[in-house]
NUVOZA-479750 format. One record per residue: x, y, z of N, C-alpha, C in turn. Coordinates in steps of 0.02 Angstrom, whole numbers, padded with zeros to 5 digits, always signed. Layout:
NUVOZA-479750
XYZXYZXYZ...
***
This chain:
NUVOZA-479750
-02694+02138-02834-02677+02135-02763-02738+02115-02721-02828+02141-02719-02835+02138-02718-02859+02059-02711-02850+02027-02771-02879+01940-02807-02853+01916-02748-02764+01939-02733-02735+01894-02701-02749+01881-02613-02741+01955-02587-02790+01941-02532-02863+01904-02504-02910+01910-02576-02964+01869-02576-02962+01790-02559-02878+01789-02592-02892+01727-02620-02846+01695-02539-02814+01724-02514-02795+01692-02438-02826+01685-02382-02873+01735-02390-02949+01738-02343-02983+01668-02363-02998+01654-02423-03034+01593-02454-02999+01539-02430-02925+01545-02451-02881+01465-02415-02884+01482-02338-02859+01537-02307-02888+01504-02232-02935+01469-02201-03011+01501-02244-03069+01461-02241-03083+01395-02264-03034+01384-02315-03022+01296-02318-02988+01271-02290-02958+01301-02265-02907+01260-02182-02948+01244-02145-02988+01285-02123-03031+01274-02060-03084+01230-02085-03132+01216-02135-03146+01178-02177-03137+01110-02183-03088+01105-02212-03031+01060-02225-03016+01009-02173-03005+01031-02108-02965+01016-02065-03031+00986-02026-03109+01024-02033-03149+00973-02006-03174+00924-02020-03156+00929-02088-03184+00845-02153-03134+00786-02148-03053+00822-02133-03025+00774-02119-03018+00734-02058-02994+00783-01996-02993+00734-01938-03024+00759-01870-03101+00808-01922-03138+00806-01839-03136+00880-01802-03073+00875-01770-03064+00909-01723-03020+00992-01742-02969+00949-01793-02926+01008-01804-02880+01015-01781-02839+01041-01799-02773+01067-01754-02744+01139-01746-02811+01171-01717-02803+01230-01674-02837+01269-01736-02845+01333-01707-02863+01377-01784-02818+01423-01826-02777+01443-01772-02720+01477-01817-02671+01419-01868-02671+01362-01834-02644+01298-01891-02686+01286-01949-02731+01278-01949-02784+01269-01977-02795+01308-02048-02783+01388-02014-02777+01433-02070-02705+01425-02133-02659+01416-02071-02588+01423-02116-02565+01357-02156-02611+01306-02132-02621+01235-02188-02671+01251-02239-02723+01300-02242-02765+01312-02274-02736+01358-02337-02693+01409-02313-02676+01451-02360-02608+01415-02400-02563+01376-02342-02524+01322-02386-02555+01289-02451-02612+01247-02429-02640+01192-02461-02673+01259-02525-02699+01307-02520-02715+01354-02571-02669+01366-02641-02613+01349-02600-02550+01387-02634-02558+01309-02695-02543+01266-02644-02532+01172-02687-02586+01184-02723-02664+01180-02697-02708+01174-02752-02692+01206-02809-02662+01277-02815-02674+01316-02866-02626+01291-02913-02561+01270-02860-02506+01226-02912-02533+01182-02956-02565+01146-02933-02574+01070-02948-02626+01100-03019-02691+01113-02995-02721+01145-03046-02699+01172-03108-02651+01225-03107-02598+01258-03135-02549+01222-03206-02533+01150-03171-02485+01106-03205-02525+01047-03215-02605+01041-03208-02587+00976-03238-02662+00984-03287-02639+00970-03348-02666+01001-03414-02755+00989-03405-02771+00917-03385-02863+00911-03379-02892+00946-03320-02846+00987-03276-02887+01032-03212-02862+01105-03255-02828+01130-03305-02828+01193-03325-02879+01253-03337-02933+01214-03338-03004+01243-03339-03045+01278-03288-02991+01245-03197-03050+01270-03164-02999+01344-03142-02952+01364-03176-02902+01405-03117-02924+01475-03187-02969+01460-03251-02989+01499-03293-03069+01527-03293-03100+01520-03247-03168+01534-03226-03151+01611-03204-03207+01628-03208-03218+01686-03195-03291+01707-03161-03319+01755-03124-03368+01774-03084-03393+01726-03035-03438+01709-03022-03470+01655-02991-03443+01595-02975-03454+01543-03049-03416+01497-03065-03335+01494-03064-03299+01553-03061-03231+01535-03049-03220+01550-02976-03267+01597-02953-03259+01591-02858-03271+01517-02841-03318+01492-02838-03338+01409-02819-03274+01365-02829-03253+01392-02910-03196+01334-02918-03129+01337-02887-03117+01388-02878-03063+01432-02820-03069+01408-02762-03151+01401-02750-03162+01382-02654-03123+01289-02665-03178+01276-02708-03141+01197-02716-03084+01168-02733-03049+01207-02760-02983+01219-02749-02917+01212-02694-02970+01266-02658-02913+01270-02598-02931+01230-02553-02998+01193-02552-03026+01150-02522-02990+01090-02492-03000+01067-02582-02954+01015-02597-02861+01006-02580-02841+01080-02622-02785+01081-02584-02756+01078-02502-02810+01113-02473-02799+01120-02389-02805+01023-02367-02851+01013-02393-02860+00921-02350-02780+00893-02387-02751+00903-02454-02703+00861-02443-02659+00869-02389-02629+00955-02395-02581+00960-02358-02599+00943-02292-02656+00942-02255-02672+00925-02184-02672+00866-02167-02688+00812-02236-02681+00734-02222-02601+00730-02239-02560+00763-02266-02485+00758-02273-02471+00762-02192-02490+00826-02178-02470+00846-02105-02473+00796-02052-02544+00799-02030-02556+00714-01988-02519+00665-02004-02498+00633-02070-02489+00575-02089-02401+00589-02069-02359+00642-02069-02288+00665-02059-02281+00672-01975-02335+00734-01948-02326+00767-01892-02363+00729-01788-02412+00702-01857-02453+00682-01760-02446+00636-01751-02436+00602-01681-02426+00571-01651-02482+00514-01643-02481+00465-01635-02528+00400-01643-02519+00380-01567-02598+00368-01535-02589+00374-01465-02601+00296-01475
***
């Protein structure tokens, strides 16, 4: 229970993260978080199912925190470039 709370604190922080590598500004911080812990969820999927990333979701101490951060990292920018690319508006 514990892991799992850790581990949504970590994807919010790749929302917010995330969301400044992709477009800058962001889209607010409470969005930010709940694309972060989304995109947490995808990373872990994706990781999860596809057989040459099976390695990083099996780390442990140190090295499996880092790979966890990069993880949700990664996961948070897709779903936020999904988001933009679905949700915002082109001025």
């Amino acid at each position: 229970m514990v892991h799992f709370l850790v581990w949504i604190v970590v994807s919010g922080l790749a929302g917010f993260v995330a969301s400044k590598v992709i477009n800058k500004s962001g889209s607010g911080l409470l969005m930010d978080i709940i694309l972060g812990i989304i995109g947490g969820f995808v990373g872990g999927y994706i990781v999860s199912h596809v057989p040459a990333l099976s390695g990083l979701e099996s780390g442990t101490g140190m090295g499996g925190f880092v790979a966890e951060i990069i993880v949700a990292i990664v996961g948070a920018m897709l779903v936020i470039f999904l988001f933009n690319l679905l949700f915002r508006r082109r001025a």
